[in-house]
TORMIZA-214585 format. One record per residue: residue in one letter; chain; x, y, z of N, C-alpha, C in turn. Coordinates in steps of 0.001 Angstrom, whole numbers. Example, Ala and Ser with C-alpha at 12.3 -4.5 7.8 and 13.67 -1.06 7.14 Angstrom:
BEGIN
A:A:13190:-5690:7800:12300:-4500:7800:13200:-3300:7800
S:A:12850:-2250:7080:13670:-1060:7140:12900:30:7870
***
This chain:
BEGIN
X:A:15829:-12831:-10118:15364:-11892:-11131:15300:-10498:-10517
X:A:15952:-9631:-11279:15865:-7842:-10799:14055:-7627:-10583
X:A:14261:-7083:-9410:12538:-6782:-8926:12210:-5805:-9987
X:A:12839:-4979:-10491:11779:-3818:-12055:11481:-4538:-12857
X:A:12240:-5545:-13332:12388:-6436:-14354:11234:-7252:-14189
X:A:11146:-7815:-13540:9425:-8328:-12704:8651:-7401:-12452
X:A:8678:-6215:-12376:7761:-5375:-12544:7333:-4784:-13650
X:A:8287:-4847:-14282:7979:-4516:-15863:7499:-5663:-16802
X:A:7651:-6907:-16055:6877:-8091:-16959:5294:-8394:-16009
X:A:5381:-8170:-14992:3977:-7599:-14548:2684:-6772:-15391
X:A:3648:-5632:-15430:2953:-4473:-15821:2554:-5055:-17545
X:A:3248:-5190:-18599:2966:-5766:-19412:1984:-6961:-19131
X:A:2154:-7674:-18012:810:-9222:-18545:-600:-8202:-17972
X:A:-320:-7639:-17277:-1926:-7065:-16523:-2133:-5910:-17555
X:A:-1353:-5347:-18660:-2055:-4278:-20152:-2598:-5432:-20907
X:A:-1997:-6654:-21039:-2111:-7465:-21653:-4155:-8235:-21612
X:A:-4152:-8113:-19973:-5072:-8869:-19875:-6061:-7770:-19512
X:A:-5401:-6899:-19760:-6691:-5734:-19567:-7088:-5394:-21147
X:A:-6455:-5641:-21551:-6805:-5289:-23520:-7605:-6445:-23953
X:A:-7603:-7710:-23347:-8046:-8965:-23788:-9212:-8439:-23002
X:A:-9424:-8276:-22099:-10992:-8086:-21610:-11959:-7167:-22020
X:A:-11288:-6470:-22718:-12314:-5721:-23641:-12874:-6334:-24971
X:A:-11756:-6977:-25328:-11971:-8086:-26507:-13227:-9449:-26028
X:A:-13253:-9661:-24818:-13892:-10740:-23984:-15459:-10155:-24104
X:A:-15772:-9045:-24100:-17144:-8595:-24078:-18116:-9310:-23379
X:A:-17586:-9076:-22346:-18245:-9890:-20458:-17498:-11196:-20462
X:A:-16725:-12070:-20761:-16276:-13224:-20617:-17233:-14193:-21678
X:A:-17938:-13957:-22604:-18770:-14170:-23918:-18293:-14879:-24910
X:A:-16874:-14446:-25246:-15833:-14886:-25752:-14445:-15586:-25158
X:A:-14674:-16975:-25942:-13655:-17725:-25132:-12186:-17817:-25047
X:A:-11532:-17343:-26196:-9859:-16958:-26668:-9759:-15379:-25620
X:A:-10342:-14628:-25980:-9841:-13401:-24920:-10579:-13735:-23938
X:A:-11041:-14662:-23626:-11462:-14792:-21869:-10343:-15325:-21426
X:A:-9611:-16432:-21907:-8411:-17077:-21590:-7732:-16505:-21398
X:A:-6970:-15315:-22328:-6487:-14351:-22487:-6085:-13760:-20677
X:A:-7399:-13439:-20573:-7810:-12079:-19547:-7383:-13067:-18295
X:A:-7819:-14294:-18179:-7135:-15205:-16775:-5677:-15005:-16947
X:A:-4478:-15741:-17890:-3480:-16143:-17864:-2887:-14585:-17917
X:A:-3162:-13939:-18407:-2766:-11933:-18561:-2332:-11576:-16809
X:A:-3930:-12040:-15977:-4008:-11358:-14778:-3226:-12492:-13882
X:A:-3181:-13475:-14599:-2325:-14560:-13580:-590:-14570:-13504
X:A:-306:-14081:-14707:1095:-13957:-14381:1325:-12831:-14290
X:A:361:-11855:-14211:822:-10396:-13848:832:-10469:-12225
X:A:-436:-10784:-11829:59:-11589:-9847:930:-12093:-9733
X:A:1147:-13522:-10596:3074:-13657:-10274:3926:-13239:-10038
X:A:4135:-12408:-10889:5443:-11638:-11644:5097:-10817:-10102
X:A:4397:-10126:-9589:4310:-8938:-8744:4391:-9533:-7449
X:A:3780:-10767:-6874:4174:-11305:-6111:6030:-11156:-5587
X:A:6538:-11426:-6929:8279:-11923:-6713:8856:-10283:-6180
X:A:8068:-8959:-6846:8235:-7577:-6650:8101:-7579:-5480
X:A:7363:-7831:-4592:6907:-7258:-3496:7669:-8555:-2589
X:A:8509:-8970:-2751:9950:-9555:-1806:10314:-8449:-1729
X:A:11414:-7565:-2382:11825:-6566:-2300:11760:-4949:-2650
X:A:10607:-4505:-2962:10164:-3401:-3203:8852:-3869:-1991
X:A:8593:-2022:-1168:7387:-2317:-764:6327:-2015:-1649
X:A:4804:-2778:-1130:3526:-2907:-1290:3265:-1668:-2335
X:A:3163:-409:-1483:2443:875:-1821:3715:1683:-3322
X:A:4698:995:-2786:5747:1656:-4264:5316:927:-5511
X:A:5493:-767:-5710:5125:-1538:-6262:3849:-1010:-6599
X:A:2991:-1003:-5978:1751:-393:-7197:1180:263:-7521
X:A:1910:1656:-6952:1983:2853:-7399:2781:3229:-9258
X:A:3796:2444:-8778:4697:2268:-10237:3360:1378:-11526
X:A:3040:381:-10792:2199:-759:-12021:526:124:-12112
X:A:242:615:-11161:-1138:1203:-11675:-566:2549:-12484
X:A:-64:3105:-12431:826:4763:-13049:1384:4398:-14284
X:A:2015:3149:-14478:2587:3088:-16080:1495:1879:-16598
X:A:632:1090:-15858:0:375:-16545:-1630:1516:-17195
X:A:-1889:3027:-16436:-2847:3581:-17151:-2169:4235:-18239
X:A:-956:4370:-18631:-579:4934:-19356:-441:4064:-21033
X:A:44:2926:-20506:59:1899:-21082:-1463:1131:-22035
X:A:-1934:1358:-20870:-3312:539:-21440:-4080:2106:-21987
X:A:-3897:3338:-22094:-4013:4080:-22732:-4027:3695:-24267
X:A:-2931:3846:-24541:-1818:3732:-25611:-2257:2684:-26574
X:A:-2268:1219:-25881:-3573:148:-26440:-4785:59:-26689
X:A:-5586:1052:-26120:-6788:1756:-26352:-6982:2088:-27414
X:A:-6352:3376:-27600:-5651:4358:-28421:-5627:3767:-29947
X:A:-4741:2607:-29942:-3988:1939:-30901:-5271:760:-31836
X:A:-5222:157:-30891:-6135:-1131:-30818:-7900:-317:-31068
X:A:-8528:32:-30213:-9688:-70:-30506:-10160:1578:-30839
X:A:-8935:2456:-31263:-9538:3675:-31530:-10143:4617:-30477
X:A:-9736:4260:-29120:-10279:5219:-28137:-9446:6568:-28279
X:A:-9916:7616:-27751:-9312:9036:-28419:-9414:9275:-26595
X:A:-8312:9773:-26130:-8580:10404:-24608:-8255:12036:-24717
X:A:-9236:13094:-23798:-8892:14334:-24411:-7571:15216:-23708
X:A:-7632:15819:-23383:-6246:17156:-22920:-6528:17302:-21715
X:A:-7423:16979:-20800:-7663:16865:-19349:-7506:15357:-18920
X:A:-7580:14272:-20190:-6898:13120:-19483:-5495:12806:-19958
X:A:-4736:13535:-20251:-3714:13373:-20932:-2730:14366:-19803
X:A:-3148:15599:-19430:-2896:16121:-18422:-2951:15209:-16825
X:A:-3959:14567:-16639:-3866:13866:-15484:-2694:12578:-15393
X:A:-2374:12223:-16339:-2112:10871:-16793:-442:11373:-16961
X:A:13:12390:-17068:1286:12899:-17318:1160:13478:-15364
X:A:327:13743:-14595:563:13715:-13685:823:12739:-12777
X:A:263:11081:-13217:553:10120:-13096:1655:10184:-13112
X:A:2049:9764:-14403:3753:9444:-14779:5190:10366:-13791
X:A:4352:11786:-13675:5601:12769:-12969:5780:11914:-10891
X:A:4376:11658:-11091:4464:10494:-9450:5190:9482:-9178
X:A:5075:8962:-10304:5901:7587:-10162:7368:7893:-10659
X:A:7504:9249:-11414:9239:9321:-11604:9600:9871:-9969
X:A:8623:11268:-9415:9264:11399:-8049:9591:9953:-7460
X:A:8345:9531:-7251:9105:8368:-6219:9946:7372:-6644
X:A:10487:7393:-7777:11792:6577:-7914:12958:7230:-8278
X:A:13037:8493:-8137:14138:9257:-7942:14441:9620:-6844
X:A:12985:9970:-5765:13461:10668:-4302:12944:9847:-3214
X:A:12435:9366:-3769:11497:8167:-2033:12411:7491:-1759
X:A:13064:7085:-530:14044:6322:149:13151:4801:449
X:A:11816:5235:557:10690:3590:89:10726:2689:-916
X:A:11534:3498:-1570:11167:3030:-3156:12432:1465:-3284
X:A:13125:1210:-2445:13886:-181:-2689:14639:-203:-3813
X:A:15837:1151:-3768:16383:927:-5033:17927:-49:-4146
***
């Protein structure tokens, strides 16, 4: 399997199980508690198989950088969170990090 491709099904199960844990309201609730295990369990999988060939610090630089953007967005969508123009600014500084380093980092395991 292409290591982005596993990183990008990573990044999706860990928004996944990060959206279910808000739904979980402390682990209280038993469907999004499930949720929030099997979310964070195949998002370790999936990232496990990444980090054969991408290093450590690229790998989750990329999944924490598009997964706050991400789980933004589900926020956003899902439970009506509003983020303002100083986190929207930081968060686009995110995103410009993780495009440098996969355009110019020779770390980056393309």
């Amino acid at each position: 399997m292409n290591a982005y491709l596993a990183l990008g099904l990573a990044i999706v199960a860990e928004v996944i199980g990060t959206s279910a844990l808000k739904a979980s309201e402390g682990f209280t609730r038993l469907w999004p508690s499930v949720i929030v295990a099997l979310g964070y369990a195949t998002a370790f999988y999936f990232l496990s198989l990444v980090l054969r060939t991408i290093p450590v610090g690229i790998a989750y630089a990329i999944w924490s950088g598009l997964g706050i953007v991400l789980i933004t967005l589900v926020a956003f969508v899902v439970y009506r969170q509003t983020i303002d123009l100083p986190g929207l600014i930081g968060m686009g500084l995110i995103v410009a990090g993780v495009v440098v380093i996969n355009l110019f980092s020779k770390s980056a395991g393309h």
